[in-house]
C-alpha positions in Angstrom: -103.5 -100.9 63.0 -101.4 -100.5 60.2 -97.4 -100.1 60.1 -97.8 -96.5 59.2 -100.6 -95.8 61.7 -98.2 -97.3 64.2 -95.3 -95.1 62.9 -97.4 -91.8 63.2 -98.4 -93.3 67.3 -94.9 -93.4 67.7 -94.1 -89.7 66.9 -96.7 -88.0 68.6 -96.9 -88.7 72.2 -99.3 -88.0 74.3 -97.4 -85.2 76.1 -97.1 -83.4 72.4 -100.8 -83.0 72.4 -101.5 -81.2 75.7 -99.1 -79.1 77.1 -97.7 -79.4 80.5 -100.2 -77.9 83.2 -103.0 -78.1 80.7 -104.4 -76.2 78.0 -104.0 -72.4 78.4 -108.1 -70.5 79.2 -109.4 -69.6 76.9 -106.5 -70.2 74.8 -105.0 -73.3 72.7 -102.8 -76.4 73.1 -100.7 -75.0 70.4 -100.8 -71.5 71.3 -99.6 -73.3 74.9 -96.9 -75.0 73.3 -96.2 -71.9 71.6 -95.1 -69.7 74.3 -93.3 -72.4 75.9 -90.7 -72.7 73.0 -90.7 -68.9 72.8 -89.6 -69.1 76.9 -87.6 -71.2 76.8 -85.8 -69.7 73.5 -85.7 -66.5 75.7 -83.9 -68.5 78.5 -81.4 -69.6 76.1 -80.7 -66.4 75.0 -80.5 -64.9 78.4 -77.8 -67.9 79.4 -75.4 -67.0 76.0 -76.0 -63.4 77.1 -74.5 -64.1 80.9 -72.0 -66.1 80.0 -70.8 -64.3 77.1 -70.8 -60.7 79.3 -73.8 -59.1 77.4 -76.9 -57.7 77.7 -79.9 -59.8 76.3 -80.5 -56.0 74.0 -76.7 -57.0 73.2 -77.7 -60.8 71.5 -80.6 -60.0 69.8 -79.0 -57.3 68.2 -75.8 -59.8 67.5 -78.5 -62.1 66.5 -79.5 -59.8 64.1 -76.1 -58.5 62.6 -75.5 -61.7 61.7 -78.9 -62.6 60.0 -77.8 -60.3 57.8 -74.9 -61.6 56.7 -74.4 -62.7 53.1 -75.0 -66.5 52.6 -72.3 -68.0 51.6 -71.4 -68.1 47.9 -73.9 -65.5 47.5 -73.4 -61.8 46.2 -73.3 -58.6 48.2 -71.6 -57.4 51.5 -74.3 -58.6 53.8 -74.5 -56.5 57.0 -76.9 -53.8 58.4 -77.5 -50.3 58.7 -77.5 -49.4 62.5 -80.8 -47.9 61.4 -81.9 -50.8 60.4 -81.0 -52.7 63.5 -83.1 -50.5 65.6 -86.1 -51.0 63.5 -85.6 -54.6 63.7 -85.1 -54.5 67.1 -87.4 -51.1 68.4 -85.0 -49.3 69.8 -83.9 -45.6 69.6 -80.9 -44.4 67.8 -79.0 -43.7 70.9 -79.9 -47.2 72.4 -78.6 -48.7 68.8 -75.6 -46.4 69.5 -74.7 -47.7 72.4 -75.5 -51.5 71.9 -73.6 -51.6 68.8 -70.6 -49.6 71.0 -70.7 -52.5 73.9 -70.7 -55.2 71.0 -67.6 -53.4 69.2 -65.8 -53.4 72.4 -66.5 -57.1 73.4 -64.7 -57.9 70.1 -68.0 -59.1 67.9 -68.8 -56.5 65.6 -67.1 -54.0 63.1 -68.6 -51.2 61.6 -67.4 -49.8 58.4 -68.7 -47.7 55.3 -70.8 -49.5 52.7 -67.8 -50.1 49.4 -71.0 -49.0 46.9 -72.5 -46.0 49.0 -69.9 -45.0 51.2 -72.7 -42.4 52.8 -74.0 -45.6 54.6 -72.4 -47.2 57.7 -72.8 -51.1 57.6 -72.1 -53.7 60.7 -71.1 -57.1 60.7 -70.0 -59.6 63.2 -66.5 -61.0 63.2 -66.2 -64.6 62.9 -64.8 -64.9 66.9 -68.5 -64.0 67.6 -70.2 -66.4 65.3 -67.5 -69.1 67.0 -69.2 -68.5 70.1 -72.1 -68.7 69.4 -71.8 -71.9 67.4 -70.4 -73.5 70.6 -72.8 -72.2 72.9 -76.0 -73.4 70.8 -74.5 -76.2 69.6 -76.2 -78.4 72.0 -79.2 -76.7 71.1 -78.7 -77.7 67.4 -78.0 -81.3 68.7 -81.6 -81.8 70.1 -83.2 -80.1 67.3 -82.0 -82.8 65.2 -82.8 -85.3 67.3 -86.2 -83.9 67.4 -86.2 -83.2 63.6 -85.4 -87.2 62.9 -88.7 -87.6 64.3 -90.5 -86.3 61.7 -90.9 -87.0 58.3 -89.6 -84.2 55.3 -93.6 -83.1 54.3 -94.2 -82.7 58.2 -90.9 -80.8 58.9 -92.2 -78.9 55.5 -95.6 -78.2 57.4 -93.9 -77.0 60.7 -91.9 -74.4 58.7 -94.4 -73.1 56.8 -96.3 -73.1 60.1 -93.2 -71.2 61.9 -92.6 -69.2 59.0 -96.7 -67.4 58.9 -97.2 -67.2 62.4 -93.6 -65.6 62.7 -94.4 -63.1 59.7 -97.9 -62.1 60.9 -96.2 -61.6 64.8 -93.6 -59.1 63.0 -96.1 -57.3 60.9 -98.1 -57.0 64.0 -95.4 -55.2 66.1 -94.3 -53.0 63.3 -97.8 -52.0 62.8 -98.2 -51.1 66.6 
């Protein structure tokens, strides 16, 4: 076997190729795989939601606000409209209403009027929030690198583009429910 053929053994173990408990009837290994990393995403988010005193509505939402935000050294305000935020997240004006009052409460988000339009009501989240956050997932970021290492830049490229589709065709899905 050559070095490289070695090298590829040596990043995909046999437990990556079947997941645990077996393939899924009727289903895939990867669509297995999958929903596992969705769970246990979910789990995550449900621990930073306990310990941080919010509901799990209350993270993805935080989650959200601070997709939103400008990248740095780029142009604009960033932030979302709350209307926005409930189409991103289905939910009803007066469930946005009162997510966005718990989050303002807890200290991790501001609401203000949009400087260009000031008909439009933008939120952000203050940096204490994204501090949090940081600290709690930073473990999570640890492993993903770990796991990342593993892999060479044209199969990381692969897996995004993978994650990327299947995470745009899910969206358009729901929306279109």
């Amino acid at each position: 076997m050559s070095e490289q053929g070695e090298q590829q053994e040596q990043r995909e173990p046999d437990q990556g190729q079947v997941p645990p408990g077996g393939p899924v009837p009727g289903g895939s290994a990867l669509g297995r795989l999958l929903q596992d990393l969705a769970s246990e995403m979910h789990l995550l988010g449900h621990g930073f939601a306990g310990a941080s005193g919010l509901h799990t509505t209350d993270v993805q939402a935080l989650l959200a606000i601070m997709r939103a935000a400008p990248e740095p050294g780029g142009s604009g305000s960033g932030g979302i409209t709350p209307g926005r935020l409930g189409e991103e997240l289905g939910l009803s004006s007066g469930a946005v209403t009162a997510v966005l009052d718990r989050l303002e409460r807890a200290g991790h988000i501001r609401r203000g009027r949009d400087a260009a339009d000031r008909r439009l009501v933008l939120v952000h989240y203050l940096p204490g929030a994204g501090r949090m956050a940081a600290e709690w997932f930073a473990p999570v970021a640890r492993r993903t690198e770990t796991v990342r290492a593993e892999f060479t830049p044209a199969e990381i490229a692969a897996v995004a583009r993978f994650l990327g589709r299947i995470t745009g065709e899910l969206a358009d899905l729901r929306r279109d429910r």
